[in-house]
C-alpha positions as CSV (number, residue, x, y, z in Angstrom):
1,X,30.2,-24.0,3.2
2,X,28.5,-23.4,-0.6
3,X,29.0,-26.6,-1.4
4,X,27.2,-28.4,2.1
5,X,24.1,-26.2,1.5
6,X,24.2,-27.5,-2.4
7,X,24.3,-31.1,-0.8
8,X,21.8,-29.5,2.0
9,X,19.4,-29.0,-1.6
10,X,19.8,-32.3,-2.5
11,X,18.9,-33.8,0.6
12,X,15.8,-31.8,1.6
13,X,13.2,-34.0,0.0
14,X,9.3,-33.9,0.5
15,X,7.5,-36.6,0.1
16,X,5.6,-37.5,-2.0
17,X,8.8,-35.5,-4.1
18,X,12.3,-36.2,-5.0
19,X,14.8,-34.2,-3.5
20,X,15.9,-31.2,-5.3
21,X,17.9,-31.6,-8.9
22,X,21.0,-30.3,-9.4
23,X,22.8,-29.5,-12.7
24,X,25.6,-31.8,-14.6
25,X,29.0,-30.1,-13.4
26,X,29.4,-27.9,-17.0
27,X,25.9,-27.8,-18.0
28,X,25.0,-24.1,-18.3
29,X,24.0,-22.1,-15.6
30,X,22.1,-18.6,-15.9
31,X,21.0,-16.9,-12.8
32,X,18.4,-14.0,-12.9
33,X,19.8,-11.3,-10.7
34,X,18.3,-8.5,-9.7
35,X,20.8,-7.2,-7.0
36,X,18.9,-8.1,-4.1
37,X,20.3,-10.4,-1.5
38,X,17.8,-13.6,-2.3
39,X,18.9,-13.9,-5.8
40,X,23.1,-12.5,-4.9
41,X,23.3,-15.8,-2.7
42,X,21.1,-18.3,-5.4
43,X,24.5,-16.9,-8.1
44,X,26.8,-17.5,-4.8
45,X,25.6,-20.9,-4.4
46,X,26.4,-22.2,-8.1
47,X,29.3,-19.6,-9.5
48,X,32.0,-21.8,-7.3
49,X,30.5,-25.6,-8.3
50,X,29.4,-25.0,-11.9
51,X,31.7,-23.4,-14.0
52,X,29.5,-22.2,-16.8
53,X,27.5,-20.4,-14.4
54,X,26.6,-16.5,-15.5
55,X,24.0,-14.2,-14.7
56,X,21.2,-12.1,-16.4
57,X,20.0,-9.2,-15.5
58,X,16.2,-7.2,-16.6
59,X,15.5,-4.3,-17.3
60,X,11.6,-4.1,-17.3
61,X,11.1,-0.6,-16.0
62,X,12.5,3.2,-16.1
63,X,9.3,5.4,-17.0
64,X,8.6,6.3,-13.3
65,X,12.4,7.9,-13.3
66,X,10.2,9.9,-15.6
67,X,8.1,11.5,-12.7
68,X,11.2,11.1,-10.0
69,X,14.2,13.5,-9.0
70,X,15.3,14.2,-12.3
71,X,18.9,14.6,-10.0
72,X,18.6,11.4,-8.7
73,X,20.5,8.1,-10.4
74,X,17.4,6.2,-12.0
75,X,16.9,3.1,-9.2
76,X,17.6,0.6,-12.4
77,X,21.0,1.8,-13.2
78,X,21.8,1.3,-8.8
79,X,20.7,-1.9,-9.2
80,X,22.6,-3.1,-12.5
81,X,25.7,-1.2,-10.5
82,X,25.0,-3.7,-7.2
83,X,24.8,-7.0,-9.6
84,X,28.0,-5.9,-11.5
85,X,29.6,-5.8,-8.3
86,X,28.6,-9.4,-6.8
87,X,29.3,-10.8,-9.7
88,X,32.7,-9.4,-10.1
89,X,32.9,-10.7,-7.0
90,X,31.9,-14.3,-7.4
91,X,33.9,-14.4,-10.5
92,X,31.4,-14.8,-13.1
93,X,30.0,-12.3,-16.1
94,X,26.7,-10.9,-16.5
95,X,24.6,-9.8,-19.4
96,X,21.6,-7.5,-19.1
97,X,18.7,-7.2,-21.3
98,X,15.7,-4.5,-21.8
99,X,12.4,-5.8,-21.3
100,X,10.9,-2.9,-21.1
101,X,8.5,-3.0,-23.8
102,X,7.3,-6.0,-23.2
103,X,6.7,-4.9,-19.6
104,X,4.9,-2.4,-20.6
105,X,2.5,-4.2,-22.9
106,X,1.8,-7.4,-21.5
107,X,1.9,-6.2,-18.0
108,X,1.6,-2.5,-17.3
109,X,-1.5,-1.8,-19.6
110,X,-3.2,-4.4,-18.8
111,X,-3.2,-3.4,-15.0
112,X,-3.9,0.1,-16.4
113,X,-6.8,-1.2,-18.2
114,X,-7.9,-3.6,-15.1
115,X,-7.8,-0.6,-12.7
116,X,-9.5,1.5,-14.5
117,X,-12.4,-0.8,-14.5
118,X,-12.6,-1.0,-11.0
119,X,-10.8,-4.4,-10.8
120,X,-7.4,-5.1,-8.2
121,X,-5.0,-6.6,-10.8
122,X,-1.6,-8.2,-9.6
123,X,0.9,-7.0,-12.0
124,X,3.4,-9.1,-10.2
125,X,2.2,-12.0,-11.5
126,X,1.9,-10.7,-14.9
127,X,5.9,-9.9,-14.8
128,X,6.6,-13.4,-13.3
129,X,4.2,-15.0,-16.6
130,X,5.0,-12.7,-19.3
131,X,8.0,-11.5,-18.4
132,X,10.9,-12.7,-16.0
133,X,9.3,-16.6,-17.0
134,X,8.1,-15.9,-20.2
135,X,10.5,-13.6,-22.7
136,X,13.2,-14.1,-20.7
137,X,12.6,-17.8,-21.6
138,X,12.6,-16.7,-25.2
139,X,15.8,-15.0,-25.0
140,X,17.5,-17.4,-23.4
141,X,16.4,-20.1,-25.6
142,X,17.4,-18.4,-28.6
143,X,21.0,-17.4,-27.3
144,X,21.5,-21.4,-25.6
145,X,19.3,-23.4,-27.0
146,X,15.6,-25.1,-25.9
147,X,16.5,-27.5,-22.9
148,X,20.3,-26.4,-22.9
149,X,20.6,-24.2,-19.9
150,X,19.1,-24.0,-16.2
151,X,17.7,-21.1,-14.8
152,X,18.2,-20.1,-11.7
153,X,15.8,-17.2,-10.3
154,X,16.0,-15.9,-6.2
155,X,12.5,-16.9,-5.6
156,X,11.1,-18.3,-2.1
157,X,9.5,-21.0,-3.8
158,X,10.3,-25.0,-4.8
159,X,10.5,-26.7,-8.1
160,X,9.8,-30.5,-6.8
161,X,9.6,-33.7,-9.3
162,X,7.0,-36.7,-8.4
163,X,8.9,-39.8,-6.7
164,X,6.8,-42.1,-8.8
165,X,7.1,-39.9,-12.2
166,X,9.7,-39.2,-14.6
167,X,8.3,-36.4,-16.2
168,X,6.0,-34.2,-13.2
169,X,7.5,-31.5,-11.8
170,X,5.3,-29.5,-9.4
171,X,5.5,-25.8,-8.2
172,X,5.4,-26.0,-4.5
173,X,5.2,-23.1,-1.3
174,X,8.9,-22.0,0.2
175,X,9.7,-24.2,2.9
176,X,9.9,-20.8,5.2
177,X,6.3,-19.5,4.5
178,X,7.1,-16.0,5.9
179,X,9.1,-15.5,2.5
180,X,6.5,-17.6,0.2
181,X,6.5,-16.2,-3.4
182,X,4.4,-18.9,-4.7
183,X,1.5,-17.1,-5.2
184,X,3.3,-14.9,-7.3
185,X,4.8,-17.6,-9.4
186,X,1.5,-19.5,-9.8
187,X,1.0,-18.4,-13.3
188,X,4.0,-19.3,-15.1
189,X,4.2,-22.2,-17.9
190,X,4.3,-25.1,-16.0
191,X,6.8,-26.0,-19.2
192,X,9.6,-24.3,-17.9
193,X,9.9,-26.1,-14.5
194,X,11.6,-29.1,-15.6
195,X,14.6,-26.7,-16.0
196,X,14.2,-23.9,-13.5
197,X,16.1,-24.2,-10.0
198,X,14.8,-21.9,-6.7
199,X,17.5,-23.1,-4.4
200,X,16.3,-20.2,-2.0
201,X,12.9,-21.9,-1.5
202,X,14.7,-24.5,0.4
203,X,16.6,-22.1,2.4
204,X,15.2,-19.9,5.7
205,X,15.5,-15.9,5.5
206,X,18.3,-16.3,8.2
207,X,20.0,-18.7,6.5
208,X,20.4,-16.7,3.1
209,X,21.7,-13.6,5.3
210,X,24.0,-15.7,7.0
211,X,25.5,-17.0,3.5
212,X,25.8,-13.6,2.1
213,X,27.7,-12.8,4.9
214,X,30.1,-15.9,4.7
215,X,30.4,-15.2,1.1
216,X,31.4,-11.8,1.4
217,X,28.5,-10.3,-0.8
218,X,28.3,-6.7,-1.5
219,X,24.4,-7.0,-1.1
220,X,24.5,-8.6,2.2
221,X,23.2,-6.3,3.9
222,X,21.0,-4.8,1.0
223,X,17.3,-4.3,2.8
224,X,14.3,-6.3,0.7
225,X,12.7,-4.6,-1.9
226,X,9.0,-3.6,-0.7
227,X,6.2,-3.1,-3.1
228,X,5.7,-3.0,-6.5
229,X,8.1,-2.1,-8.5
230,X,7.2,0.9,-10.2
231,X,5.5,2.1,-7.1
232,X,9.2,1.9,-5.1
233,X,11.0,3.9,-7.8
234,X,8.5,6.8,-7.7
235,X,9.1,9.4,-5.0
236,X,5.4,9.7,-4.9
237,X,4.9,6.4,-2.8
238,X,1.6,6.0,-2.4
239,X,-0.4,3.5,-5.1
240,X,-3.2,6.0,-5.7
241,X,-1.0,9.1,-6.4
242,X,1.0,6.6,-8.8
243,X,-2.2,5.8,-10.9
244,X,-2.9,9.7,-10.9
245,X,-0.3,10.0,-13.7
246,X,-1.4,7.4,-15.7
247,X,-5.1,6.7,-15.6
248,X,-7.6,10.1,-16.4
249,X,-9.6,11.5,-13.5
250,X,-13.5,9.9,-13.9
251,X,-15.1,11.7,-10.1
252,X,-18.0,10.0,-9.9
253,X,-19.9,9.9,-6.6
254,X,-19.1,7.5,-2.9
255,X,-22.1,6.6,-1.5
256,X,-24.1,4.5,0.9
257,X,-27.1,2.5,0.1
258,X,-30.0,2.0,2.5
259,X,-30.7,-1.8,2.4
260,X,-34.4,-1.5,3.1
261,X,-35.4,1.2,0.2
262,X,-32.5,0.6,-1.7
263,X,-31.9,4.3,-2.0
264,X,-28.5,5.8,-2.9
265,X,-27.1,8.7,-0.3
266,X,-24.1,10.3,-2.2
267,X,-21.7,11.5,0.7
268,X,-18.4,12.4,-1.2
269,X,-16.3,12.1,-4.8
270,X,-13.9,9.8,-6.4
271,X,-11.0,10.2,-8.5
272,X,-12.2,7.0,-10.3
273,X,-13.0,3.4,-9.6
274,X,-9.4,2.9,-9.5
275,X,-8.9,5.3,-6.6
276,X,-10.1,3.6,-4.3
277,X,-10.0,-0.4,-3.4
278,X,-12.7,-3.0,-1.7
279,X,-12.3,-3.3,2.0
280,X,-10.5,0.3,2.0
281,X,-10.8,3.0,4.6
282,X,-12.4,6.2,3.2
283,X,-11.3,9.5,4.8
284,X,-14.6,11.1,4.2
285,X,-16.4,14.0,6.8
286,X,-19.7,11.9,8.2
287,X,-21.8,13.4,10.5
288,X,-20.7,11.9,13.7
289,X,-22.9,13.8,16.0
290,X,-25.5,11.0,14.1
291,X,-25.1,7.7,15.8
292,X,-26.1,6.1,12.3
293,X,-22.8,7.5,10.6
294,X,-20.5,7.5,13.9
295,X,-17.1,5.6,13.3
296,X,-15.3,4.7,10.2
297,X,-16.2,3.9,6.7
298,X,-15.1,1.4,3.9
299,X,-15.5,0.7,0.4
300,X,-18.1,-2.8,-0.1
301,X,-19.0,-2.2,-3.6
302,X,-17.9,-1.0,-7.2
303,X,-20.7,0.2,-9.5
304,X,-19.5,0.0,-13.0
305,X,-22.4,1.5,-14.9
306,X,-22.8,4.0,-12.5
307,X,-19.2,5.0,-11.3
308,X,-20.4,5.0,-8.3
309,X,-18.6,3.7,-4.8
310,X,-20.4,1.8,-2.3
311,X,-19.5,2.3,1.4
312,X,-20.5,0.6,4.8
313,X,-20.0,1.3,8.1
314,X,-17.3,-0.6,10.2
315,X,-14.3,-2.5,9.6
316,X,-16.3,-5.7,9.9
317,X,-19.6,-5.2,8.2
318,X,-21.2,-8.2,7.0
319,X,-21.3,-6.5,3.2
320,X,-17.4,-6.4,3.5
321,X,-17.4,-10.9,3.6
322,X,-18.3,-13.0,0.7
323,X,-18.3,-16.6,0.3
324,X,-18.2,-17.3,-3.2
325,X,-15.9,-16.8,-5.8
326,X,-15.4,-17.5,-9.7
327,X,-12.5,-17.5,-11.7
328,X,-12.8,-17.5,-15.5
329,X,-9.7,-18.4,-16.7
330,X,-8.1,-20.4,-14.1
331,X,-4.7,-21.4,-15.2
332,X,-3.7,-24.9,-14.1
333,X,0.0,-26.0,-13.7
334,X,-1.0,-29.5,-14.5
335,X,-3.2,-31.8,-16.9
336,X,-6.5,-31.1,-17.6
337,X,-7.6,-34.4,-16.1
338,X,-5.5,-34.2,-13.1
339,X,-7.2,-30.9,-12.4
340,X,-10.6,-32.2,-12.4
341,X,-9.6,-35.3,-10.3
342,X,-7.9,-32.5,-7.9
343,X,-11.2,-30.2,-7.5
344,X,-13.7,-32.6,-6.9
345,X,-11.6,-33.4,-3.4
346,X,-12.0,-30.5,-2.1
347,X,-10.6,-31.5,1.5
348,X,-7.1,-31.6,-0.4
349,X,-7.9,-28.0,-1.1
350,X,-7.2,-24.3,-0.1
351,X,-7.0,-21.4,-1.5
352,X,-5.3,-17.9,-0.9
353,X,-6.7,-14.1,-3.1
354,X,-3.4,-12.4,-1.2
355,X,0.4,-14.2,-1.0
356,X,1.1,-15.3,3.0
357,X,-2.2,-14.6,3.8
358,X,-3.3,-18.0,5.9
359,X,-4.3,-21.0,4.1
360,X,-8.6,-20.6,3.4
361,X,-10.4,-23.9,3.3
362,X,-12.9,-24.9,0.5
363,X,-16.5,-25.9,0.8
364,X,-16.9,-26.7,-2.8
365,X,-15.9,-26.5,-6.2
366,X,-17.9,-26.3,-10.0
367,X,-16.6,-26.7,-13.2
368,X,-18.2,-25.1,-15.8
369,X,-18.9,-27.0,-19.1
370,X,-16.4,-29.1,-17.9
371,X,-16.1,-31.4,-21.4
372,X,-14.8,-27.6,-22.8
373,X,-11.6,-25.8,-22.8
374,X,-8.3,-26.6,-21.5
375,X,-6.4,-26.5,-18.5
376,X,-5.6,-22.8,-19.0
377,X,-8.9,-21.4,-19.5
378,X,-11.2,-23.3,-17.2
379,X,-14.1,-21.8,-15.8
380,X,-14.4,-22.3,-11.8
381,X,-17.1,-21.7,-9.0
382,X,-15.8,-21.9,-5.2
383,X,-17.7,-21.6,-3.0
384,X,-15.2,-21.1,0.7
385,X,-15.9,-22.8,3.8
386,X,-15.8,-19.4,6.0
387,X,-16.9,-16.0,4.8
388,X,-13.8,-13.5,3.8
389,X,-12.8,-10.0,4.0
390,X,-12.6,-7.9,0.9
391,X,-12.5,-10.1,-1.6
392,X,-12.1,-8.1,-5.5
393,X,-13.0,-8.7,-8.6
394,X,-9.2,-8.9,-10.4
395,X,-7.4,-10.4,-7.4
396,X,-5.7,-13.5,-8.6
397,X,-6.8,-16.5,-6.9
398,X,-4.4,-19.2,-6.1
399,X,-5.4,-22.6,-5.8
400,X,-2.9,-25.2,-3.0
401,X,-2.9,-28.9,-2.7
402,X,-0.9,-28.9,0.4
403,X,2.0,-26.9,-0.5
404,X,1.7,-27.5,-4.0
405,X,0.4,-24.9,-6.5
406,X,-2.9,-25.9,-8.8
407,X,-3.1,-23.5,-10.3
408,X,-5.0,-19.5,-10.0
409,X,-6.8,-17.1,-12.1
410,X,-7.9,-13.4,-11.8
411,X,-11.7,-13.5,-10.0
412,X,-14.3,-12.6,-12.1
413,X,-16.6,-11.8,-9.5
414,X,-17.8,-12.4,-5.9
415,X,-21.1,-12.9,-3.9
């Protein structure tokens, strides 16, 4: 059955794109695991074809165990237990390696940094670029050699090469978009597709439970991981209470502004910009019996030089919906050129500032300096076809031709 879904991988090609590549029969194999089901069946698929197939497992993360049940087993050391397990089932041996420093630099303080700014970083997609695609890359290079191994990584994405090109490979959407992890994947080096394989991007949910099952997998049943991260090894749960022990309390005031005087009406306190996000329901005591403050109340606005929160009443309020965005340092997975050529047709186009939210279509697009920079640095105006809901400065932006990935940034700002 392993071996028809491998020749099921081969088979599922999308034009304008090759079907997928598989590796040379002892070429080596490493498969990142991280004990869930996705990336138990993506070992399954290869441990019984390839025999130089082994997996990897990271470490990035213990310090929440830090704020947890000090009673209970750290969540990192229940997951390297669950990988052991398949792959002492499937036969093959597994190394593990701490990244937990680099984690923490590249991709915790940052997000530390960007929240306490009053941005919405993704520190998923700082893991994925720095870390699981980025020093893992490094290690494994060092230990097998530049171009001597294929990686093989759980995702619910697609690494597709160009019919008409020996040398493009392109980064393309899961071909069951309940599951899409492209956006999360959009900033990696677009160097290290040529070698990285994602069978489960060409696989549905269903069918990867149904394999674990016909494999035998001790993770078959294993629910999906939910969250960040960090946030799902802290018994505290919620995001905000997270932050609490990490970012120092700045209260500044929540108010609302009246749009005619421009006068500011403090109503409550914050924690700190980071406490609270754009398009987020505040729990604050209006005065209901006033028809002008009835109903609920959420956060528009982020005043920097102020510390001051901005709130609007209703769930829809115009002041909620922008239409423009910038990106600073928009990371494209291909050429400069090609990148140009792809943004000035913006039909081709859409865009998405959340993963699975629905495809947004594009009005327009401006380069800045355009003769400048390079393709991981450009500077990019958008300007959307359709106004959108709680848009925030720090959200990556992800840019889509088709089901390809362009390319995304971190927004800059929006209007």
């Amino acid at each position: 059955m392993l071996a028809r879904y491998l020749g099921l991988l081969a088979r599922r090609g999308t034009a304008p794109y090759k079907p997928q590549r598989l590796p040379a029969k002892f070429d080596n194999v490493i498969v990142a695991m991280s004990s869930g089901v996705d990336s138990s069946v993506a070992a399954a698929l290869f441990a019984g074809e390839f025999p130089n197939t082994r997996g990897i497992y990271m470490q990035n993360w213990s310090e929440s165990q830090s704020l947890d049940d000090p009673g209970k087993e750290p969540c990192y050391e229940k997951d390297w237990k669950d990988v052991n397990r398949v792959a002492e089932h499937l036969n093959i041996t597994v190394d593990k390696v701490n990244f937990e420093q680099d984690y923490w630099i590249d991709v915790f303080e940052p997000m530390l940094k960007g929240y306490s700014e009053g941005s919405t970083p993704n520190p998923d997609i700082g893991c994925n670029k720095f870390v699981k695609f980025g020093k893992l890359r490094e290690y494994l290079d060092e230990k097998y050699g530049v171009n001597n191994y294929w990686l093989v990584t759980g995702h619910y994405a697609r690494v597709m090469q160009e019919v008409e090109s020996r040398q493009s490979f392109h980064l393309l959407k899961s071909i069951y978009k309940p599951k899409d992890q492209s956006y999360y994947l959009s900033q990696i080096d677009p160097a290290v597709l040529s070698s990285l394989l994602l069978p489960i991007g060409h696989l549905t949910k269903p069918e990867v439970r149904d394999l674990a099952k016909y494999v035998g997998l001790p993770t078959a049943a294993k629910p999906d991981s939910q969250g960040i991260c960090f946030v799902n090894n802290s018994q505290h749960g919620k995001f905000k209470n997270f932050l609490k022990h990490y970012l120092p309390s700045l209260p500044g005031n929540i108010i609302t502004i009246d749009p005619e005087s421009g006068s500011k009406t403090p109503w409550g306190k914050h924690d700190g910009l980071w406490s609270y996000t754009i398009g987020q329901k505040v729990g604050l005591s209006m005065p209901q019996g006033d028809p002008n403050y009835q109903g609920s109340w959420f956060v528009s606005e982020k005043l920097k030089g102020t510390n001051e929160i901005v709130i609007v009443r209703g769930r829809d309020n115009a002041a909620l919906y922008k239409d423009t965005i910038r990106i600073k340092s928009f990371a494209s997975m291909c050429s400069k050129e090609d990148t140009i050529k792809a943004l000035q047709d913006t039909s081709a186009l859409t865009l998405q500032f959340r993963s699975l939210q629905d495809p947004i279509q594009i009005k327009s697009c401006t380069l800045r300096d355009p003769a400048t920079g390079t393709a991981e640095d450009l500077d990019i105006t958008i300007e959307l076809a359709s106004t959108q809901r709680a848009v925030a400065p720090g959200q990556s932006c992800c840019l889509y031709i088709g089901d390809r990935v362009l390319g995304s940034g971190p927004i800059s700002c929006v209007k």
